[in-house]
Structure formats: structure tokens, C-alpha cells
N, CA, C and O atoms as a Tinker XYZ file with bonds, in Angstrom:
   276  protein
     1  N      0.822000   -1.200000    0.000000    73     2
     2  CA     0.000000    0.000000    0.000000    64     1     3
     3  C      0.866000    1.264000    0.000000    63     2     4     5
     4  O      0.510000    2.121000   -0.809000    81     3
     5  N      1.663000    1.469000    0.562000    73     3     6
     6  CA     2.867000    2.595000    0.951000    64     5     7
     7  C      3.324000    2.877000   -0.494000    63     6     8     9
     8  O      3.479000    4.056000   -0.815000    81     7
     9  N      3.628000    1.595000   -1.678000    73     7    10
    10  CA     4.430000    2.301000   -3.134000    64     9    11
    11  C      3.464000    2.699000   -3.850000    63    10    12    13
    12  O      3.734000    2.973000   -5.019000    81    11
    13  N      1.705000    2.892000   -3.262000    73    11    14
    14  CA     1.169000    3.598000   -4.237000    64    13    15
    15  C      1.002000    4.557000   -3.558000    63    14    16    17
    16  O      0.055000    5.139000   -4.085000    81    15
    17  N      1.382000    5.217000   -2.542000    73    15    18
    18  CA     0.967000    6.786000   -1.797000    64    17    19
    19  C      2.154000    7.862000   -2.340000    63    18    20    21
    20  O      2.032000    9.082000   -2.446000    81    19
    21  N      3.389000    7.002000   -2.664000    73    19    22
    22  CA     4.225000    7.726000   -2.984000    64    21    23
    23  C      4.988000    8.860000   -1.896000    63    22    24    25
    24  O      4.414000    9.088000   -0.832000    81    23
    25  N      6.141000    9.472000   -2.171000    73    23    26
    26  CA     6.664000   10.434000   -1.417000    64    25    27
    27  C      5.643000   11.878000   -1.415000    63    26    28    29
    28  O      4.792000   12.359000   -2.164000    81    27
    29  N      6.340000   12.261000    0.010000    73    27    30
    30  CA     5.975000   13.591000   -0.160000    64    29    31
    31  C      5.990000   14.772000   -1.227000    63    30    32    33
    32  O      5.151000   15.642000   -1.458000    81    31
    33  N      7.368000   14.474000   -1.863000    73    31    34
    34  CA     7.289000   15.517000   -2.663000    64    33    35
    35  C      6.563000   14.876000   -4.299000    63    34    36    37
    36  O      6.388000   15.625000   -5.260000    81    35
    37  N      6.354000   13.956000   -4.308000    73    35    38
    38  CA     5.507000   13.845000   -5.240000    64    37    39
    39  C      4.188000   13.953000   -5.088000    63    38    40    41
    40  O      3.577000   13.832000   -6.150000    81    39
    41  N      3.364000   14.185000   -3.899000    73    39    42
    42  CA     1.885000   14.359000   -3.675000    64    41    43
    43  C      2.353000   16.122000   -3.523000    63    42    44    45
    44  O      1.530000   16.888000   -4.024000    81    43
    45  N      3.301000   16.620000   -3.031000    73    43    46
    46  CA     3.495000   18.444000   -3.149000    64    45    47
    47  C      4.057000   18.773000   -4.497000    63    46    48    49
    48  O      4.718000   19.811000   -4.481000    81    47
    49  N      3.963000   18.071000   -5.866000    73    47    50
    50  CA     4.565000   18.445000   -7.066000    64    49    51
    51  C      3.358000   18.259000   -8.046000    63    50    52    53
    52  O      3.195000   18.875000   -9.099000    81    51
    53  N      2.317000   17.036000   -7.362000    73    51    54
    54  CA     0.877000   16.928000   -8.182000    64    53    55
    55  C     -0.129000   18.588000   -7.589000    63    54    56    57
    56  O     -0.587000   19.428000   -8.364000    81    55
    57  N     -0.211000   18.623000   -6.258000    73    55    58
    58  CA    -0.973000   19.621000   -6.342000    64    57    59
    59  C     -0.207000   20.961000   -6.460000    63    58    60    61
    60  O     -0.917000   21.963000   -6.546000    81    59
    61  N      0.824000   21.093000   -6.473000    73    59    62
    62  CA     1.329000   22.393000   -7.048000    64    61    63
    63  C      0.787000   22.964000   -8.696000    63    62    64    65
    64  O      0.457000   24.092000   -9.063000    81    63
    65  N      0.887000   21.327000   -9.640000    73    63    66
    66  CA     0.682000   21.477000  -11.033000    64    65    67
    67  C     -0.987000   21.732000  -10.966000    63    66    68    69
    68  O     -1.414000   22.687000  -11.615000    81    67
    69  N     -1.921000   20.925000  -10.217000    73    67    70
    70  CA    -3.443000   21.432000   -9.695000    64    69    71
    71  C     -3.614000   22.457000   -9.807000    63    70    72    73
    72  O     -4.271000   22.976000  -10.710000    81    71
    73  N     -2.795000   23.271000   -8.484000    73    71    74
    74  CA    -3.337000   24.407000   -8.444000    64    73    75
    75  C     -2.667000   25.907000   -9.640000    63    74    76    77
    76  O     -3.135000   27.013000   -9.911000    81    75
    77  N     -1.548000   25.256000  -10.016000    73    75    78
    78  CA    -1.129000   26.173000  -11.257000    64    77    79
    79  C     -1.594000   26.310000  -12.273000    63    78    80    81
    80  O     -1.504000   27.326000  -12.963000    81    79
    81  N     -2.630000   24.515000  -12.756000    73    79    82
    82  CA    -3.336000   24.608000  -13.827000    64    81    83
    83  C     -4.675000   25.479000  -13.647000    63    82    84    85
    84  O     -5.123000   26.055000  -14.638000    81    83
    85  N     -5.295000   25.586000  -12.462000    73    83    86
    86  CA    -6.263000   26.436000  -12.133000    64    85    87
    87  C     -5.796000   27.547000  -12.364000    63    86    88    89
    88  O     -6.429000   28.281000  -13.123000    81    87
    89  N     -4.942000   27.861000  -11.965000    73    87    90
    90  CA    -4.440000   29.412000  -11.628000    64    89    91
    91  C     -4.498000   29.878000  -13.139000    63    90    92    93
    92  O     -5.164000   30.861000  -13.464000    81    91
    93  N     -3.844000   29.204000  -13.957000    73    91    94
    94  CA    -3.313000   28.872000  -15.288000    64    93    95
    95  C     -4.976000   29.574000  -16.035000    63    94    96    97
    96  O     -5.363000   30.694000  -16.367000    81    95
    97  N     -5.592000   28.130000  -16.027000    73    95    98
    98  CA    -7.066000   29.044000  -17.072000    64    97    99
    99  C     -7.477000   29.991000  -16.271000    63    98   100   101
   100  O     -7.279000   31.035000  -16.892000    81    99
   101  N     -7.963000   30.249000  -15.190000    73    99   102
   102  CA    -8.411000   31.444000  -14.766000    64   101   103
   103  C     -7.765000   32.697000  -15.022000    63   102   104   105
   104  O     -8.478000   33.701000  -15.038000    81   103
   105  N     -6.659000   32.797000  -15.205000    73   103   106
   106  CA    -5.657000   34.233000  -15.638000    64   105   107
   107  C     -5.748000   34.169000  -17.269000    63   106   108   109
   108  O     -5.694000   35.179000  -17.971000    81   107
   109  N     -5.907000   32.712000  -17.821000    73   107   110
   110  CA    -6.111000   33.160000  -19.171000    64   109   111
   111  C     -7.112000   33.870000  -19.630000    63   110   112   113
   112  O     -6.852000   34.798000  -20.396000    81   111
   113  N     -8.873000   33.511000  -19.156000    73   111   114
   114  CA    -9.942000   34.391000  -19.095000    64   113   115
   115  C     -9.854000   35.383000  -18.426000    63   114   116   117
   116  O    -10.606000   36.313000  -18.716000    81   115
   117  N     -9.228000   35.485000  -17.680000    73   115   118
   118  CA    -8.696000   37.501000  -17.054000    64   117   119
   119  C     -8.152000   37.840000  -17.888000    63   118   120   121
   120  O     -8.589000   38.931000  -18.255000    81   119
   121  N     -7.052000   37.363000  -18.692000    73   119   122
   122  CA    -6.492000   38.396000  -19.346000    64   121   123
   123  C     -7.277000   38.595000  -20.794000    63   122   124   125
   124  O     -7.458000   39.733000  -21.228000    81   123
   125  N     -7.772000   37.329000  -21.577000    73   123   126
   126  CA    -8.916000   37.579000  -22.802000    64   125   127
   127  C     -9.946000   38.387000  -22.291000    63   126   128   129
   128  O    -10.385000   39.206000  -23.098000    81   127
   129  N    -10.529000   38.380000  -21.002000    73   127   130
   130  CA   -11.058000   39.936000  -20.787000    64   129   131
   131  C    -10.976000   41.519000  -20.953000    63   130   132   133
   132  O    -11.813000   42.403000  -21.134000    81   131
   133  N     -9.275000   41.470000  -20.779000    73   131   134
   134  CA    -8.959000   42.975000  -21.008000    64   133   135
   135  C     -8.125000   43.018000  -19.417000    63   134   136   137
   136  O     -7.756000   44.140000  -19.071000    81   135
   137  N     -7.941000   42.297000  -18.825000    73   135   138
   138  CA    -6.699000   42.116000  -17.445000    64   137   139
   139  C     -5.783000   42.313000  -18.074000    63   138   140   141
   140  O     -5.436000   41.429000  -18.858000    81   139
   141  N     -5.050000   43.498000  -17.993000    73   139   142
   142  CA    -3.335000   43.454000  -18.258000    64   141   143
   143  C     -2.765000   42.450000  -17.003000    63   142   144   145
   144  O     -2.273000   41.324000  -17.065000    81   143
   145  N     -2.983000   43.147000  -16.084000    73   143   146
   146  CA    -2.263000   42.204000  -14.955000    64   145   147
   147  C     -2.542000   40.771000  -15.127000    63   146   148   149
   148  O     -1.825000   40.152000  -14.341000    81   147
   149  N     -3.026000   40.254000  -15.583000    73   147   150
   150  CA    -3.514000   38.766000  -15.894000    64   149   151
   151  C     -2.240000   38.126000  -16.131000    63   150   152   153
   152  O     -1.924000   37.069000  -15.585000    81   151
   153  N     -1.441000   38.814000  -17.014000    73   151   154
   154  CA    -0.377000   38.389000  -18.052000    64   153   155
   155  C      0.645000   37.704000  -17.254000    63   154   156   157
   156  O      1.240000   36.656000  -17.505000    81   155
   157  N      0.768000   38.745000  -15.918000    73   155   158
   158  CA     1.532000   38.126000  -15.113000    64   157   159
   159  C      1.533000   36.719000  -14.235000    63   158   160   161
   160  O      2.385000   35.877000  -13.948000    81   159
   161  N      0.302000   36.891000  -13.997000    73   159   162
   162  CA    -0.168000   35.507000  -13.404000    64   161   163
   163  C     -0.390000   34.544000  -14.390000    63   162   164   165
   164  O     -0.648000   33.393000  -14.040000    81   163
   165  N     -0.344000   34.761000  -15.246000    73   163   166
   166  CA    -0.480000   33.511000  -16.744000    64   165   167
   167  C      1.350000   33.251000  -16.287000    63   166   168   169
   168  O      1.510000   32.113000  -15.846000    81   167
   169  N      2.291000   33.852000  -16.316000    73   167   170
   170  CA     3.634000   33.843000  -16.882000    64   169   171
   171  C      4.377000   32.620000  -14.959000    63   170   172   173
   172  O      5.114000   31.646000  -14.804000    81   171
   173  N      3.633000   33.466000  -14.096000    73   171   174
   174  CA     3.850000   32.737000  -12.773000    64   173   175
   175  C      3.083000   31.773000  -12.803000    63   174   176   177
   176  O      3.515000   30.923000  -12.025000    81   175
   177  N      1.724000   31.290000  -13.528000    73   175   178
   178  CA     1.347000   29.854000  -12.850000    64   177   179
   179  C      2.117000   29.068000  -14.013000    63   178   180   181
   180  O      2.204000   27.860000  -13.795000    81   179
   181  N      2.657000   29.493000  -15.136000    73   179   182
   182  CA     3.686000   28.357000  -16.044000    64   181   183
   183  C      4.698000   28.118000  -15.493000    63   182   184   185
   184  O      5.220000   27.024000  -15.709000    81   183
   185  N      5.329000   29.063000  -14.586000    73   183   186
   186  CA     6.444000   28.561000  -14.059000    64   185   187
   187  C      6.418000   27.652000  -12.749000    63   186   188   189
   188  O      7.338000   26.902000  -12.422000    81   187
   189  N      4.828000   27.892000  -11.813000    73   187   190
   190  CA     4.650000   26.868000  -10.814000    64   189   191
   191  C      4.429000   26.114000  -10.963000    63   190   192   193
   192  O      4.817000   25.328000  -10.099000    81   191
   193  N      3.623000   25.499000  -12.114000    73   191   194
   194  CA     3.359000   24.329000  -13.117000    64   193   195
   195  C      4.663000   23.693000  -13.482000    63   194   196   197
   196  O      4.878000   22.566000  -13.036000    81   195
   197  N      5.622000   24.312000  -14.291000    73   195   198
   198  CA     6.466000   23.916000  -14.525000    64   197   199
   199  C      7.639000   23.222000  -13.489000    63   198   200   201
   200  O      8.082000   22.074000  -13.525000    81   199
   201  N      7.923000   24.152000  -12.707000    73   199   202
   202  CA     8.372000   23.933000  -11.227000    64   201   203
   203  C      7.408000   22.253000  -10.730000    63   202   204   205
   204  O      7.795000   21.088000  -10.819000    81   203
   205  N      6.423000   22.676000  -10.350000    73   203   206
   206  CA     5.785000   21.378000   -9.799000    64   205   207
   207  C      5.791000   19.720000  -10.619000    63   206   208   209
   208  O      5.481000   18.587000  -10.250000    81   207
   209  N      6.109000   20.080000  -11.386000    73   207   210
   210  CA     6.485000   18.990000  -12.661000    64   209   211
   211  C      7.325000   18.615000  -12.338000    63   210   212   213
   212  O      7.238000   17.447000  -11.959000    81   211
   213  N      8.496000   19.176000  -12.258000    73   211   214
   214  CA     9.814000   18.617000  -11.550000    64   213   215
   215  C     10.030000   18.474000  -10.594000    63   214   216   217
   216  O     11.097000   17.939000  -10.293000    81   215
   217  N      9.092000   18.896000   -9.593000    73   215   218
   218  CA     9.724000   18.186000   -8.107000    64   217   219
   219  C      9.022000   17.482000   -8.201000    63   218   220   221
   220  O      9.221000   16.996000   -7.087000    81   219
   221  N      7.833000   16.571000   -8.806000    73   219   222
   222  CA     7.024000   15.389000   -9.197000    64   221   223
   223  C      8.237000   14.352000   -9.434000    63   222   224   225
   224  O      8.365000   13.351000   -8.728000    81   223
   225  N      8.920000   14.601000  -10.250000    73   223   226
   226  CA     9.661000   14.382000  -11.065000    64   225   227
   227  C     10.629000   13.684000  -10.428000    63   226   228   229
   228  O     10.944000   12.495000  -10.390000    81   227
   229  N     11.187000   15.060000   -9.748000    73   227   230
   230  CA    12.972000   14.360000   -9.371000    64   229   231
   231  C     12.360000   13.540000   -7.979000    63   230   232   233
   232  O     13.107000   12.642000   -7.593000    81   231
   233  N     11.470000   13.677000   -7.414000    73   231   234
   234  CA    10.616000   13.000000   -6.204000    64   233   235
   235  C     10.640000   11.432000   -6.411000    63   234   236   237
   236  O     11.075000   10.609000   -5.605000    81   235
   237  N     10.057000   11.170000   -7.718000    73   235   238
   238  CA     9.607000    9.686000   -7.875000    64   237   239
   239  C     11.019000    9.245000   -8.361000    63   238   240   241
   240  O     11.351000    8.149000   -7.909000    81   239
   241  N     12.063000    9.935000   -9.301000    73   239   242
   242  CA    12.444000    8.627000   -9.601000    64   241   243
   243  C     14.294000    9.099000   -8.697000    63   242   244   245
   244  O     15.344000    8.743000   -9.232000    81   243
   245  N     14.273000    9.891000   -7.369000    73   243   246
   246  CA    14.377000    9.732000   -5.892000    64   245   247
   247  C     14.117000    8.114000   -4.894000    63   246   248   249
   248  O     14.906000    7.392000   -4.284000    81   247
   249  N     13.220000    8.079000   -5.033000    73   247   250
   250  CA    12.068000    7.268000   -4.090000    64   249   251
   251  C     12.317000    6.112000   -5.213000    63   250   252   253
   252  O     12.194000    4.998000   -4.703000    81   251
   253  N     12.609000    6.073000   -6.499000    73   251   254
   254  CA    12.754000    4.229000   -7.282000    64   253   255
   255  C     14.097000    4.028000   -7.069000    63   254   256   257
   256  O     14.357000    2.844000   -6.856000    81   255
   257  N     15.294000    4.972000   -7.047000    73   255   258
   258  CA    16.296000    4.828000   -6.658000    64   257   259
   259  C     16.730000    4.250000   -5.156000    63   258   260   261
   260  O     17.510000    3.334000   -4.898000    81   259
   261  N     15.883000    5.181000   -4.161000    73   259   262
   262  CA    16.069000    4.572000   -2.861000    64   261   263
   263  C     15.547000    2.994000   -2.680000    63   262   264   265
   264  O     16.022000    2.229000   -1.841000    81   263
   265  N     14.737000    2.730000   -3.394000    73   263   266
   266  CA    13.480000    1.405000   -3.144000    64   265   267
   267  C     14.410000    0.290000   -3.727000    63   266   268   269
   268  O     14.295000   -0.901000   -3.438000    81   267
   269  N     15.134000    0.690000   -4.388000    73   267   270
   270  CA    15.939000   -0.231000   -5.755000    64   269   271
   271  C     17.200000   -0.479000   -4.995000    63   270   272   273
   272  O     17.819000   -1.454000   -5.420000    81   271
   273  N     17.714000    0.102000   -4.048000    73   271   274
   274  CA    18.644000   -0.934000   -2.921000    64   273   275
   275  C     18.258000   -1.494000   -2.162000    63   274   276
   276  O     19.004000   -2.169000   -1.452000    81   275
């Protein structure tokens, strides 16, 4: 049961990308509204998205490395 819960930083790298993809369309319809400021928060949730991808990332195959001795 434990190798499907996975590490911490892979359950804090899924909802980082969650909540960036939210963040993500909602700033896109702010800014196709006429939000200048939108732009910015479009440009920061790609990079928390992006960010959260990789600590997904370096998390799991962390945790196959440790499991694999």
C-alpha cells in the first residue's frame, strides 16, 4: 500500500501542477477579458506548473532509486 501513496514531494509536485493549472485558465480568461495584470499571473502559474512537474519528477524517480537498494 505505501508504493502507491508515494513520497511527499511527489503528492506536493501533483498539487502544485493542480493548483497552477487552475491558476493557469483562470488568468487566461482575465487576461482575454482585457486584465493586463492577468499576463503576469499567466507567466507565474507556467512557471509553478512547470516547477511542480519537476519536483514530481525528481521526487519519484528519488524514491525508485532509494526502493531499488
Amino acid at each position: 500500500m505505501r508504493e502507491m501513496l508515494g513520497s511527499r514531494g511527489e503528492v506536493v509536485g501533483v498539487l502544485l501542477v493542480v493548483a497552477a493549472s487552475i491558476a493557469l485558465i483562470v488568468a487566461a480568461f482575465a487576461f482575454r477579458a482585457g486584465d493586463e495584470l492577468a499576463f503576469f499571473v499567466l507567466i507565474s502559474a507556467f512557471a509553478a506548473g512547470t516547477t511542480g512537474f519537476g519536483v514530481h519528477i525528481a521526487s519519484r524517480e528519488a524514491r525508485f532509486r532509494r526502493d531499488k537498494r
